[in-house]
N, C-alpha and C positions, 0 to 999 in steps of 0.2 A: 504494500500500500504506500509505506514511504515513498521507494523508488517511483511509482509510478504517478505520483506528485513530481518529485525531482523532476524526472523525466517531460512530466508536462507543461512545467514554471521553469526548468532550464530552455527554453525552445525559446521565452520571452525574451532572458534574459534576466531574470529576479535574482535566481540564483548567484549569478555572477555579481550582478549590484551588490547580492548580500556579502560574501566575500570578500568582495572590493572593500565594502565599508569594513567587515572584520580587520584586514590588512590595513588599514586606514584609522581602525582603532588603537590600533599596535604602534601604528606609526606616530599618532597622537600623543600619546605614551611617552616615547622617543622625542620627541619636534617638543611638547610642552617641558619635561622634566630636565632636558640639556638648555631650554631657553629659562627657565626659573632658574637653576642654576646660574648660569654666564649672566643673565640680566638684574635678581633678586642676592641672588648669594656674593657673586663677586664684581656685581656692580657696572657690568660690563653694558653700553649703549642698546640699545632695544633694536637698532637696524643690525648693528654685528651679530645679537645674539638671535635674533629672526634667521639671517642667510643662514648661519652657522647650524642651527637647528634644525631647519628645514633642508638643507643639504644633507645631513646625518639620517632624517626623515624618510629622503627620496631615494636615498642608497637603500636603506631597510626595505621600505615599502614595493622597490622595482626587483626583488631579489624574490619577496614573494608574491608579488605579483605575476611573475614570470610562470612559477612553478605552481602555485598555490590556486590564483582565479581565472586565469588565460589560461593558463599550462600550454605556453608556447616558449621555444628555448630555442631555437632558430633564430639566425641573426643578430644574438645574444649585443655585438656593438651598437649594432643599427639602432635596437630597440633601447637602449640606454641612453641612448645620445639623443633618439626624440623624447622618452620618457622624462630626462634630464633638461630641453628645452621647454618641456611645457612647464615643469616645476619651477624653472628661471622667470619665466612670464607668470606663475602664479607666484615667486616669492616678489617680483614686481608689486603686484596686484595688492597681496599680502601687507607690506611694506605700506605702499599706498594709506590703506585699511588701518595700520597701526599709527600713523600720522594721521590720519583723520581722527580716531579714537580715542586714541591716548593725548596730543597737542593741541588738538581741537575741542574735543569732545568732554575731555579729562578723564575718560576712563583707564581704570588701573591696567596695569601691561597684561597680567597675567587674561583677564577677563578680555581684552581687548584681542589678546592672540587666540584666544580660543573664539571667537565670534568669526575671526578672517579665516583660521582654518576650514570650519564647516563651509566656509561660503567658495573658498579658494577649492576644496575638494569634490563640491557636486558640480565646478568647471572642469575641473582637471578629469573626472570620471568620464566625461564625453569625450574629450580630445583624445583620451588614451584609451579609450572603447575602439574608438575608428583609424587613430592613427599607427600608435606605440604596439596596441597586442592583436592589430588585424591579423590573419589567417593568409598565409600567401600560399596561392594555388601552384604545385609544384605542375612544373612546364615540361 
């Protein structure tokens, strides 16, 4: 019965969104805990400690994503290096979001970074749906 749920909500793609988000949870994890560190603990600028985090982030995150929600490992470069530029335009984006928040807005860092992640992760999920873990039809 389970499987043939799976079976008929992987065909949408739920599945995979669910996934995604687990990996995304993980990676939240990861991206908040090194940014409250370098930003709370040792006082380090909120833009250093954003790139830094969310780079540490997108290394975690595309390792299982690779294996774990796509389960494609083909092109292993290829797909790093788009994986790796949509993450650069979402730590842009991100970045953006934390100066609006935090400079503007005065919301605290920590609350501030988690508001930009959720919002920077339901963009990034579509660009790397269709770009990063497409399916390439062997020729």
């Amino acid at each position: 019965m389970i499987s043939d749920l799976y079976k008929k909500y992987s065909n949408y793609g739920i599945t995979r969104f669910i996934k995604y988000g687990m990996v995304g949870a993980l990676g939240l994890v990861v991206d908040m805990a090194v940014f409250y560190l370098m930003n709370k603990k040792l006082g380090i600028n909120y833009v250093v400690s954003n790139i830094t985090s969310s780079s540490l982030a997108v290394v975690h995150n595309f390792i299982l994503n690779s294996y774990f929600t796509f389960n494609v490992t083909d092109k292993k470069l290829k797909r790093f290096f788009s994986f790796y530029a949509i993450a650069l335009v979402g730590m842009g984006f991100s970045t953006g979001l934390l100066a609006l928040f935090i400079d503007l807005l005065k919301l605290d860092s920590m609350i501030s970074k988690f508001i930009s992640i959720f919002v920077v992760a339901l963009l990034q999920y579509f660009f790397n749906k269709s770009l990063t873990f497409k399916i390439y039809k062997s020729k």
